[in-house]
N, C-alpha and C positions, 0 to 999 in steps of 0.2 A: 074600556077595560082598565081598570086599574089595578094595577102592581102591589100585592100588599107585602109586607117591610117583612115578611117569612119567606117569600117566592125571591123576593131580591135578594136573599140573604143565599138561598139556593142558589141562585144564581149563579152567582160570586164564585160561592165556594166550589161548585159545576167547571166555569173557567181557571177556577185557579186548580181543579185537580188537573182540569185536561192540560197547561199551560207546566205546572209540575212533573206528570206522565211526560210528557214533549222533549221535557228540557232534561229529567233523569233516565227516562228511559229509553227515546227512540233517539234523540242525540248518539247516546255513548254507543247505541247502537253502529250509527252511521261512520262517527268516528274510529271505532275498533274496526269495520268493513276498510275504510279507506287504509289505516296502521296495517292491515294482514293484507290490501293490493300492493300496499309497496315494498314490506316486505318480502312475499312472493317474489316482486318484480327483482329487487335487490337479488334474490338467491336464483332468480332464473339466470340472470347478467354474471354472477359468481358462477354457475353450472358452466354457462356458455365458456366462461374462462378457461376454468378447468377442463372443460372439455377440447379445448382449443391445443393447452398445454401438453394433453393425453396426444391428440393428435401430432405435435410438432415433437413430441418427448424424442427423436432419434435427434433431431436437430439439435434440440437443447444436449443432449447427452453427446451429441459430437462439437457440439462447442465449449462443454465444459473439458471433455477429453484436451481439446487443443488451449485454452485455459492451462490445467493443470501442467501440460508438456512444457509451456511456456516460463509456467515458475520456473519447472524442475531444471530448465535453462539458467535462467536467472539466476538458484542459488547456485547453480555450478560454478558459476563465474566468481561467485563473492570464497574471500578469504576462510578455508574453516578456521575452527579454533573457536570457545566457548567464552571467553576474553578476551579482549582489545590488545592483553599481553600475549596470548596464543595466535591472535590476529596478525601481530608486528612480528613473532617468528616464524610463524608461516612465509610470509612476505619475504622474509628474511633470507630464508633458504630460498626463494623462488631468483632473487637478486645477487643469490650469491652463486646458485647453478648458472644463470646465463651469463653472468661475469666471467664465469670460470671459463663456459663457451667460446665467448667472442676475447680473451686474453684482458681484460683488464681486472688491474688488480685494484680491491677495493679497502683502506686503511683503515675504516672504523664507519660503524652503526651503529645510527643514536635512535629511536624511538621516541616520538613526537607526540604531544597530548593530541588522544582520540576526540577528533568534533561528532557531535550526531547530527544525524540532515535525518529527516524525517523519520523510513522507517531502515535505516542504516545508518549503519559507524567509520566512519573513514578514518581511515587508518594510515597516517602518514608516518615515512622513514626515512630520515636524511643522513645519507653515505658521503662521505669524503673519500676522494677519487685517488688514487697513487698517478703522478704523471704518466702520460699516454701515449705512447710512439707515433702511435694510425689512428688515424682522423674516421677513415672505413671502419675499423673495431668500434669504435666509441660510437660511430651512427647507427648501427648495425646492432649493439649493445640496447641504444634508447629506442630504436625500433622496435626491436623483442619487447620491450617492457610496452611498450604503446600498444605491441599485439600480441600479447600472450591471453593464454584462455581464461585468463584469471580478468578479472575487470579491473587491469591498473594503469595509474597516470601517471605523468611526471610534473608535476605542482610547479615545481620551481628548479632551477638551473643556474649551477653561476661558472663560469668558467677562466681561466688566467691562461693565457697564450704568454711562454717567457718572452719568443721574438716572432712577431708578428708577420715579416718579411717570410719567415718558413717554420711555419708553423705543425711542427716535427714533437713538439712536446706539450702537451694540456693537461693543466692541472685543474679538479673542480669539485662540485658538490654539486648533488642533486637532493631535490625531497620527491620520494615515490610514495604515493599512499596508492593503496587500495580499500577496497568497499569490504563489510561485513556486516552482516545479519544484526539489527539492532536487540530482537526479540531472545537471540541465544545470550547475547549480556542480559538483560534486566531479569529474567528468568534465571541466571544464578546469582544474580543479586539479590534474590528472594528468599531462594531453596539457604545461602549462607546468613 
């Protein structure tokens, strides 16, 4: 039986539709099948999540409750005042109440350039000290500041004993900074 050069040509064009069919249409077929399994599968994994969240929701909502508590901690402690100038008289008066407390007198207040540490402003204030009779008051004094409700420190300390054999009088300088809010400065740094 021989093949004549019109059957061959049938032929051909026979495989190349089917091979054409194959490749345009039952491919994209296959491959949109497999794209909408995994998509499915994607958004059953996303359900299950959500569903997960729905069930835990008192948990998450009492963790953010103690969260929030936490801040509301946190800012308590830091300096108010809307500037790093508002910041140092705060501070200001906080060092000049417990001075007044514990009897020492304190000669002068300088305000020190505010550094930023992350997302706060430290705010440092270096007092010179009138000489000190009681060694008790002036410990007594830098305790309160160590634990006052405010978050403040004492940076730096320098002290002069006239006679060291009895040491009845201390003269000195400290630098107290405290913490504030770095987002209440850059925020009127904007609005002005």
């Amino acid at each position: 039986m021989k093949f004549s050069q019109r059957r061959f040509l049938f032929a051909v064009t026979g495989i190349a539709t089917v091979i054409l069919i194959i490749f345009f249409g039952i491919t994209p077929l296959f491959e949109a099948k497999r794209e909408a399994e995994e998509e499915i599968t994607m958004k059953r994994s996303a359900l299950l999540k959500y569903e997960q969240y729905l069930r835990n929701r008192k948990t998450i909502e009492e963790e953010l409750g103690r969260t929030v508590k936490l801040y509301e901690e946190a800012q308590q402690k830091l300096l108010s005042g809307d500037t790093p100038q508002l910041g140092a008289a705060n501070l200001q008066e906080i060092v000049k109440r417990l001075s007044e407390k514990k009897g020492i007198g304190i000669r002068s207040f300088r305000m020190l350039e505010p550094k930023e540490m992350n997302i706060y402003v430290r705010i440092p204030l270096h007092i010179d000290l009138n000489p000190v009779n009681s060694m008790l008051n002036l410990g007594q004094f830098m305790y309160d500041i160590e634990h006052h409700e405010k978050e403040l420190m004492i940076s730096e300390m320098d002290f002069l004993v006239f006679n060291p054999r009895m040491p009845n009088s201390i003269q000195g300088s400290l630098v107290i900074s405290g913490l504030m809010n770095k987002t209440k400065t850059k925020e009127k740094g904007r609005q002005g």
